[in-house]
C-alpha positions in Angstrom: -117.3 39.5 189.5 -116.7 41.8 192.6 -115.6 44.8 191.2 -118.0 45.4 187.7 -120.9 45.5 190.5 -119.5 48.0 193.1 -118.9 50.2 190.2 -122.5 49.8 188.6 -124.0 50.9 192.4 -121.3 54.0 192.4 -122.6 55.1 189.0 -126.2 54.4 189.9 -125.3 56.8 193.0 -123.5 59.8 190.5 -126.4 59.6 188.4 -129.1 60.2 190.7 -127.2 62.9 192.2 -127.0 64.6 188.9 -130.1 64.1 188.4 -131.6 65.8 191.8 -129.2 68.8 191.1 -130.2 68.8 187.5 -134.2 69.3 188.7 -132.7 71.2 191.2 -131.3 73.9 188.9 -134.4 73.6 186.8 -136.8 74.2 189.5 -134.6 77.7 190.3 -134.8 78.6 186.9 -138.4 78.3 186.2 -139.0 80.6 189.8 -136.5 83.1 188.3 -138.6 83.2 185.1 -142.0 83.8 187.1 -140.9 86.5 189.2 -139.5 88.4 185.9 -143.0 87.4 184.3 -145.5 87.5 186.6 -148.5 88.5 184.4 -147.3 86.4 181.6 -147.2 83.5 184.4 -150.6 84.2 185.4 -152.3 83.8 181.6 -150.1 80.8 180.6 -151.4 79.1 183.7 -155.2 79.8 183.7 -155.1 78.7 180.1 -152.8 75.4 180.7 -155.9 74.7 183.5 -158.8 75.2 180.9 -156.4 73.0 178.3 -156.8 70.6 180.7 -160.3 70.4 181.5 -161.4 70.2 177.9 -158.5 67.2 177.2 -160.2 65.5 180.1 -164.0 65.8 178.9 -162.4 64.4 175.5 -160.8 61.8 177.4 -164.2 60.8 179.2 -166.5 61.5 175.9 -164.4 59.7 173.2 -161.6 57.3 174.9 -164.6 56.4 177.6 -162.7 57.2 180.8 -164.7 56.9 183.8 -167.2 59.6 184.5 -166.9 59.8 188.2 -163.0 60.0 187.9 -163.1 62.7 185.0 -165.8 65.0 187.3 -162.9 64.3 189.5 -160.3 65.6 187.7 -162.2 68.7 186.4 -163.2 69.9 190.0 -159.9 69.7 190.7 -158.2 71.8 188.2 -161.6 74.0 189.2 -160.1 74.6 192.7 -156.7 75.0 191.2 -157.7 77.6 189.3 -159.1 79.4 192.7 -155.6 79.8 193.7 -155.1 82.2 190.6 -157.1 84.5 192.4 -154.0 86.2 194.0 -151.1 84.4 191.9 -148.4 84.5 192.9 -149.3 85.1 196.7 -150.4 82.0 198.7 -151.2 81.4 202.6 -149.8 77.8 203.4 -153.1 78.1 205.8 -155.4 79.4 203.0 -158.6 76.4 203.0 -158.5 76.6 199.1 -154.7 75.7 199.1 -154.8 73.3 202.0 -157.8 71.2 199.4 -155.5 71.6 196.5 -152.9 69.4 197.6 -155.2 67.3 199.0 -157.0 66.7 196.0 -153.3 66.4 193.9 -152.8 62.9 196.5 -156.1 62.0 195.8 -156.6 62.3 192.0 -152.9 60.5 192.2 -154.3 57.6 194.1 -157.5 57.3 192.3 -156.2 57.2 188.8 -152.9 55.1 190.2 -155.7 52.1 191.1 -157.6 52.6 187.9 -154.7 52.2 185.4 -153.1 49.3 188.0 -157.2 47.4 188.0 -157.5 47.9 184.1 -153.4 46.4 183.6 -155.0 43.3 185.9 -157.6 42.2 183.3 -156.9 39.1 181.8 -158.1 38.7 177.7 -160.9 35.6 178.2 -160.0 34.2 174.8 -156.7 34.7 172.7 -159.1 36.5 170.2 -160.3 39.0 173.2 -157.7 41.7 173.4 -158.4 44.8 176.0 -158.1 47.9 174.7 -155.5 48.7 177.9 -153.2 51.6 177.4 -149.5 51.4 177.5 -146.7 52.5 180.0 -146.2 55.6 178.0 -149.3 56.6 177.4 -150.4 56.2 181.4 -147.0 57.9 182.0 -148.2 60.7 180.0 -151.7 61.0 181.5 -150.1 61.4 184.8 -147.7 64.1 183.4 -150.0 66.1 182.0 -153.7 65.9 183.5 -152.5 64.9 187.2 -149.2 66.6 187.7 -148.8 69.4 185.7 -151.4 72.1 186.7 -150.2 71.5 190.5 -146.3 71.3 189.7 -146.4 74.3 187.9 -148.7 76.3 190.5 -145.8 74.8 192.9 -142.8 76.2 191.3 -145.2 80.0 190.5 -146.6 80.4 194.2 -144.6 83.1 196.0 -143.1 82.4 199.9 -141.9 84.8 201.3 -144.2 87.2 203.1 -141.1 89.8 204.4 -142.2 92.3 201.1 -143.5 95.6 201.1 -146.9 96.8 200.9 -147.9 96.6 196.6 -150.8 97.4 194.6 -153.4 95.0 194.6 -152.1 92.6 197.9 -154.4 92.1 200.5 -152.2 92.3 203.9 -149.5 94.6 203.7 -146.7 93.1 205.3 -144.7 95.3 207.9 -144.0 99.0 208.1 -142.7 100.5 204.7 -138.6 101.1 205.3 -138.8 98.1 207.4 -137.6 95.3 205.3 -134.2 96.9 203.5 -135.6 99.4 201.5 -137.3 97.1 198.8 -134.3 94.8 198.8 -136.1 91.7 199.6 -137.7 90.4 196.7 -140.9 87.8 196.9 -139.4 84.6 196.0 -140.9 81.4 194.7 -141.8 78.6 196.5 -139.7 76.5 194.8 -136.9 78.6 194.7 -136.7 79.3 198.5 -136.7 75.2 198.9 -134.1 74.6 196.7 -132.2 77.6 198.9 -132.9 75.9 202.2 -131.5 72.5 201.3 -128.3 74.1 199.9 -127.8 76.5 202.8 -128.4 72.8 204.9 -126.3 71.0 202.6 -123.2 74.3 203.0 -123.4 74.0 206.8 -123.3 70.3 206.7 -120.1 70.8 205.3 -118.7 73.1 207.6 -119.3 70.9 210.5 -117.6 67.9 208.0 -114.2 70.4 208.1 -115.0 71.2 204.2 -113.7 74.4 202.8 -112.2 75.3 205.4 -108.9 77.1 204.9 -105.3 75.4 205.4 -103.2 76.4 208.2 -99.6 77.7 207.2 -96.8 76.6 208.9 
């Protein structure tokens, strides 16, 4: 078979690329959602954090998970709920932020090797069987007490610093009048991402000779 195969790697292709856009889309949505509800944001996502913690001191006091790895985990989601301190303004500079995404890699890492060390142990008998937890079940460990406090602190954290001057910021930004009369709105990290690439993606296309209008005759 030649063909059957060429047409399995073009849907393959169609598919992720729905799928990107479909995050994509998702990603601008939830952004939309946080600027409309910024003080809703802030409560849901202090209290997701302490959800957390406490599922993660169950996990180490009744599953047995490692101590060290679950003091980990809990400092972590500690320093990630530093950065609720001005939610949802963030410097990319800011110490506290630059440790949070450092510690998001290494909580990754550290629980990657764990769950990939504990999958290597071999039963010593046929009567020995390992408590060792399933795909899902490590899938949704990662999901929620790796990846969820920092993806969603991701999508809420505001980028854009061209805003006037508001109750309660730290630096006002500029002269008031200076940036349109209030037009320019603070816009989520996320969102001005997903922006960037399709402005990219838009000019890309105009060099390509896309959308560009027919000549009459």
């Amino acid at each position: 078979m030649w063909i059957l195969p060429l047409v399995g790697y073009m849907g393959m292709g169609l598919g992720f690329g729905f799928l990107t856009l479909a995050i994509a889309s998702g990603l601008y949505y939830l952004s939309e959602l946080v600027e409309e509800h910024t003080v809703f944001a802030k409560k849901l996502l202090t209290r997701l954090i302490y959800l957390v913690i406490g599922l993660q001191a169950l996990l180490c006091l009744v599953d047995g998970f490692p101590f060290k790895l679950s003091i980990l985990s809990i400092v972590s989601h500690v320093v990630y709920l530093g950065n609720m301190r001005r939610f949802p303004i963030v410097k990319l500079s800011d110490p506290l932020f630059v440790t949070s995404c450092i510690l998001v890699l290494f909580n990754h890492y550290v629980w990657f090797s764990h769950f990939s060390g504990a999958a290597m142990v071999a039963p010593k008998s046929i009567y020995d069987r390992p408590d060792i937890p399933t795909f899902t079940e490590i899938a949704s460990y990662f999901g929620l007490c790796v990846w969820l406090v920092p993806f969603s602190l991701f999508v809420s954290l505001s980028a854009s610093d061209n805003v006037l001057p508001t109750m309660g910021s730290e630096e006002p930004s500029g002269i008031p009048g200076a940036s349109g009369g209030g037009k320019n709105k603070r816009q989520g990290m996320a969102k001005v991402i997903v922006d960037t690439v399709r402005d990219w993606i838009g000019e890309l296309g105009k060099l390509a000779g896309w959308g560009r209008p027919e000549r009459g005759f």
